[in-house]
N, C-alpha and C positions, 0 to 999 in steps of 0.2 A: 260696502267695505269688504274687501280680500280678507279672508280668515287661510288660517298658514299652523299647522302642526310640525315640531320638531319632532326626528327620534335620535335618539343619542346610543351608539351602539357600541358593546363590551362590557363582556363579566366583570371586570373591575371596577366599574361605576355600580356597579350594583355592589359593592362592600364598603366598609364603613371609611377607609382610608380616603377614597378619591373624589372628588367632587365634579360634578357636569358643568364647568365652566364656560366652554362653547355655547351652553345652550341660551346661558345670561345674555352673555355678549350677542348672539344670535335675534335674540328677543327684544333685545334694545334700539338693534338694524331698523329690526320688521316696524316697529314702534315707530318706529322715523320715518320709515316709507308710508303711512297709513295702512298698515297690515295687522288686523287684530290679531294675536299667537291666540290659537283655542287649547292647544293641548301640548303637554310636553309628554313624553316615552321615554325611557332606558329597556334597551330590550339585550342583554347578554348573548354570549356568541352563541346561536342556535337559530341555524339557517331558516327551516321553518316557518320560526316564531316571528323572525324578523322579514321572511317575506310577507308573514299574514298583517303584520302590522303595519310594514308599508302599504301594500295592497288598502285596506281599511280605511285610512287615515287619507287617500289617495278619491275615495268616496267622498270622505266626508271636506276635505277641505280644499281649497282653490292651490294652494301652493304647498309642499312638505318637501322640507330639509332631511337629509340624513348626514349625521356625520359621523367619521370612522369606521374601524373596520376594511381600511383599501389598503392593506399590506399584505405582503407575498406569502406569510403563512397559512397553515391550515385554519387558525381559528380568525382568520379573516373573511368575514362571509358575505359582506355587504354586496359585493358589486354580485353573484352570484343570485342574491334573496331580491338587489330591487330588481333584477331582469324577470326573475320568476313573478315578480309585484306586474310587471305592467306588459306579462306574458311577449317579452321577447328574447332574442336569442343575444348572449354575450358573442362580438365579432372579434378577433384577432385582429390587432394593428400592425402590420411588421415596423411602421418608423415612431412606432412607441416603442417597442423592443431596441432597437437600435438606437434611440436616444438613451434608452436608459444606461446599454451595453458602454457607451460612450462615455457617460458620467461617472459609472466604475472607474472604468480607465482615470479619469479626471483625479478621484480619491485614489488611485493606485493600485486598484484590486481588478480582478476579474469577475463578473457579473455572476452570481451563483442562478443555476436555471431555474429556480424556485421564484423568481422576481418575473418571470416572462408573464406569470397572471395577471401582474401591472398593465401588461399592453394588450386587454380584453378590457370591450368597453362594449356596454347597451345598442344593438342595433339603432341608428337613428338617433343617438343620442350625440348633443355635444360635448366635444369634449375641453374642458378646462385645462389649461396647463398649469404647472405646478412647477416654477422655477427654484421652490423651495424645498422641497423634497421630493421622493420616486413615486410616488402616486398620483395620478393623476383624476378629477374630476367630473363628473356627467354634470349635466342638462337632460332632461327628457321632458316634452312638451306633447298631449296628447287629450284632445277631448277639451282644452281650455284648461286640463289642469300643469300643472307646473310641477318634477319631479329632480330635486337638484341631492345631486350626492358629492362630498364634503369630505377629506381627508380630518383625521381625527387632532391630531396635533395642532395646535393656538398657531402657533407661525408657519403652517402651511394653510389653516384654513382661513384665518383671517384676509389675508391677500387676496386669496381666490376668490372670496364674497364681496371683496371691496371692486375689484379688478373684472368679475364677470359677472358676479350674479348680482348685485345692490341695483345696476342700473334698468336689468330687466324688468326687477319687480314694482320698483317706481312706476317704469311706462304702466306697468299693471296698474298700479293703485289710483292712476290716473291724477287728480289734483287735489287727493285728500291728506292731508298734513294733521299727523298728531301730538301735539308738546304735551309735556309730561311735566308734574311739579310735584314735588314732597315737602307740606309742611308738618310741623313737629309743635307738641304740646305737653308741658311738665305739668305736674300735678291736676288732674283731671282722669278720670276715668275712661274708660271707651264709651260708654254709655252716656255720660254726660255729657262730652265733647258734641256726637252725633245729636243730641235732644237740644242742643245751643245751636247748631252749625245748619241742619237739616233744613230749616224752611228758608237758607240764604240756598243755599247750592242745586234745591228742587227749582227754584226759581230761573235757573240758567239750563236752558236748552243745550244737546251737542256737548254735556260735560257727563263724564263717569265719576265718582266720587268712592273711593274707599275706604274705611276708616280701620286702624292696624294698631295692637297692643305691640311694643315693643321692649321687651323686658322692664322700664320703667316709664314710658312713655308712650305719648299715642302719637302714629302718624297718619296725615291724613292725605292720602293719595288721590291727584285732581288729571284728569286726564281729558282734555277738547283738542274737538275735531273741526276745520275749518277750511276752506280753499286755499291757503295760504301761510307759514309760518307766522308771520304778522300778526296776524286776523288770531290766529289761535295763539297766537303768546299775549295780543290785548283780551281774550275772556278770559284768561286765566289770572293776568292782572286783576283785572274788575274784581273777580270771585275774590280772590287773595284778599286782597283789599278790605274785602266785606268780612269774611272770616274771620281780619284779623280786628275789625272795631268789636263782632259779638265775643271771640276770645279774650281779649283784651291782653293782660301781661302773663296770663301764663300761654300765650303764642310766641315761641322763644327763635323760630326757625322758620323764612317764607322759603326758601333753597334747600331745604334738604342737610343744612348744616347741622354738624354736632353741637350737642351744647359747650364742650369746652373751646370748641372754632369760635362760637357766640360770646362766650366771656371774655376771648382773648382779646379777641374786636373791642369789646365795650373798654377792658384796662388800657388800650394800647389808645383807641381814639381819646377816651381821658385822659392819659399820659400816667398811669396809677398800676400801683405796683400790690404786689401779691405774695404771700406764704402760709405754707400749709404745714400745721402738725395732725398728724393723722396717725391713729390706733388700731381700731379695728380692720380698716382699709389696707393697712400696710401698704402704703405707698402709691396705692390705683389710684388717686386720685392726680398726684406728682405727675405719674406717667402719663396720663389722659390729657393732662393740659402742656408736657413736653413735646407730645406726639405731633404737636401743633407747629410748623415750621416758623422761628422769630418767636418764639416763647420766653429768649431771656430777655426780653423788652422789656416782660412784666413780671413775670415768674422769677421770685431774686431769691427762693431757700424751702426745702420742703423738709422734715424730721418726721420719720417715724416713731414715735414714743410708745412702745409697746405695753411696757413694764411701768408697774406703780413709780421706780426708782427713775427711771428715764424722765418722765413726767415730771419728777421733783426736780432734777438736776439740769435738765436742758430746757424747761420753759418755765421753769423756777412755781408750777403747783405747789400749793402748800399740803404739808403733811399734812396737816389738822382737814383738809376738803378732803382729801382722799379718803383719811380715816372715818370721817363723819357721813359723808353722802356716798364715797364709794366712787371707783374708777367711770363708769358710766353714768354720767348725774349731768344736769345742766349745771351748775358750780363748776366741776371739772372740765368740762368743757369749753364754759367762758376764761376760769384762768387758762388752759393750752392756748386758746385764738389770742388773747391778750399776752400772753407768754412769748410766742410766735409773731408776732409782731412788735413786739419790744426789741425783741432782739434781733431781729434784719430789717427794720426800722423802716417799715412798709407802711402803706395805706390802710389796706387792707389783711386781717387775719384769722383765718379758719381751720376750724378745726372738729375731727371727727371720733368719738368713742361711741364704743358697742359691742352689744353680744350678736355675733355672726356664729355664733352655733356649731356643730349641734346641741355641745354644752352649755353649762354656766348661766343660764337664765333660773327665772323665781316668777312668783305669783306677781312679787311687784315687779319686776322685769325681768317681761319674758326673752326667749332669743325673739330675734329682728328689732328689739331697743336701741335706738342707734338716739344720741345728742349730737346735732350741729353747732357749734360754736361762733361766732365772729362776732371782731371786735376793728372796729376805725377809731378816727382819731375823736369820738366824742359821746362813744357811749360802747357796752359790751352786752349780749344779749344772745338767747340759744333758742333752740327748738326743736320737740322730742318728736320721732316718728318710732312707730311699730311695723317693720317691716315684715311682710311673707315670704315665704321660701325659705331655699338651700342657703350653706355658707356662698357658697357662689353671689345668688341672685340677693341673698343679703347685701352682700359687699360692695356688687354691685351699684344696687339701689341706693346704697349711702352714695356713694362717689356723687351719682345723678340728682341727689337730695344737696347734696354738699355745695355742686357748682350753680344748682337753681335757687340755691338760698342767697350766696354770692350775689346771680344776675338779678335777684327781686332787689337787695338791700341796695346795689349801684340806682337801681331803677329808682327807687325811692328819696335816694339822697337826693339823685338826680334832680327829680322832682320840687323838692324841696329845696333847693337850694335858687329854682328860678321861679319861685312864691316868696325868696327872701326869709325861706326858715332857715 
């Protein structure tokens, strides 16, 4: 299998504002051509550094991307660093110059000579056009290795990898096809997913398996190789398949799906409707399941109830629960879910209080005390989590507690109801 290193070039990827976005997308390419990525780099503008890096990486791997860095100022260093990487001489093109001279005109300007660095390109190198901006792209092929440089910008380089370099690297990769699947598991730990899951997935040859905390959930990343798209999206089936009878219902996702995509599916093919009063959350949970296009299918009213008084007035809590058990109690939380669905006269209704911190908790409840609520049409009933972390990852967690309380209780009726309970 082709293994392939990115480097992503410019000081501004290395500060906390910007992200390497190309290199994702990049990495997803290679993935689909059967090209394992071994490595990703940011290496900032310092010619040097980034020729030692190309150079390197040029060792070690069959294929390496550079992106950025092909613009006509001084801290553009790339086309300079990979010539020094694969010891040859940058050539002048005069009908690179002259196209570029051309395309000023086109915008109305005249070509500043600062831009003629644009029409220097790697000895021997091919060169990529660039209908979408003034940079233009290398190929350099030497040794069996493969050395493609990339203008930095999403809509010039995207084109250019689809239009000249994707099809090269296939013929390389020759007939190895890699699918890719993400499935998602709520309540389960990393460690216990992996000690349930591990003697299905050892058993399948040609499969990589990852297993991934993700702020409240685990994912577990399945990755086979095959001659064929086919061939590898059927062992990936098989696996899935197996995975999901030892998981059982806390396997909430075989796609990669969020959980609130999942819940929405499940009210919408019911035909069942949904509202949320929520407290601590302040609303995350509303947005999380709006974010979802076709959400007012299901989703028919969401209330923040912050304050003890809110609580009394809009989901009609009684003073005397508040007073006696206190804002965060399962009591309190059963009357909001049953409050909240009385009153938009749903199916279904939940509801979330808690201490998200970093104040206000106690010995009996500390912060990350978070009560789930819901209440349908034939019974109301809660359930207390101790959450870890920041406000944030509190807040979070409830939301992810909230909509997986949700997806168990449908799952149950579900069940129940074709047993004839």
């Amino acid at each position: 299998m082709l293994s392939a290193e990115i480097v992503a070039v410019g000081s501004e990827l290395l500060t906390p504002e910007k992200t390497d976005t190309n290199s994702l997308w990049l990495t997803e390419r290679l993935n689909e051509a059967g090209v394992e990525l071994k490595l990703k780099t940011i290496v900032g503008d310092d010619e040097d550094r980034l020729s030692e890096v190309i150079g390197d990486a040029l060792k070690r791997s069959d294929i390496v991307i550079a992106t950025g860095g092909l613009g006509p100022t001084e801290d553009d260093i790339t086309r300079p660093a990979a010539a020094r990487a694969v010891k040859r001489d940058l050539v002048f093109h005069p009908e690179l110059e002259a196209d570029l001279r051309e395309r000023f005109r086109r915008w109305g300007r005249e070509m500043p000579e600062i831009n003629k660095r644009q029409a220097y390109v790697i000895k021997g190198a091919e060169i990529l056009p660039n209908p979408n901006g003034s940079a233009v792209g290398m190929m350099f092929e030497r040794n069996g290795k493969l050395l493609v440089v990339l203008p930095g910008p999403p809509r010039e380089m995207k084109p250019m990898f689809e239009a000249h370099v994707n099809k090269r690297i296939r013929e390389r990769s020759g007939d190895v096809v890699v699918s890719r699947r993400v499935l998602k598991v709520s309540g389960m730990g990393e460690s216990a997913v992996d000690e349930v899951i591990a003697p299905v997935y050892k058993a399948f040859s040609g499969v990589q398996t990852s297993i991934l905390f993700n702020k409240s959930e685990v994912e577990v990343h399945l990755s086979a190789k095959a001659g064929s798209n086919d061939r590898a999206e059927a062992i990936l089936n098989d696996l899935s398949m197996r995975l999901k009878e030892v998981l059982g219902v806390s396997l909430y996702s075989l796609n990669g799906e969020s959980l609130e995509e999942v819940v929405g599916s499940m009210l919408k093919e019911r035909g069942e409707t949904l509202a949320l009063a929520e407290s601590c959350t302040g609303g995350l949970v509303s947005m999380r399941l709006t974010d979802v296009p076709g959400s007012s299918s299901y989703f028919l009213e969401g209330a923040v109830t912050y304050s003890n008084e809110a609580k009394i007035r809009v989901l009609g809590v009684s003073a005397e629960t508040l007073a006696k058990f206190g804002a965060v109690s399962a009591e309190t939380a059963e009357e909001m879910a049953a409050g909240i669905r009385r009153s938009a006269g749903t199916d279904h209704g939940v509801s979330i209080t808690g201490i998200a911190g970093p104040d206000g908790g106690s010995d009996e409840k500390p912060v990350g005390t978070v009560f789930i609520g819901y209440a349908d049409g034939h019974k109301v009933r809660s359930v207390r989590f101790t959450f870890p972390g920041d406000r944030y990852l509190i807040r979070w967690r409830s939301s992810q507690a909230a909509l997986d309380y949700l997806r168990r209780r449908m799952i149950r009726s579900k069940a129940g109801a074709s047993e004839g309970r």
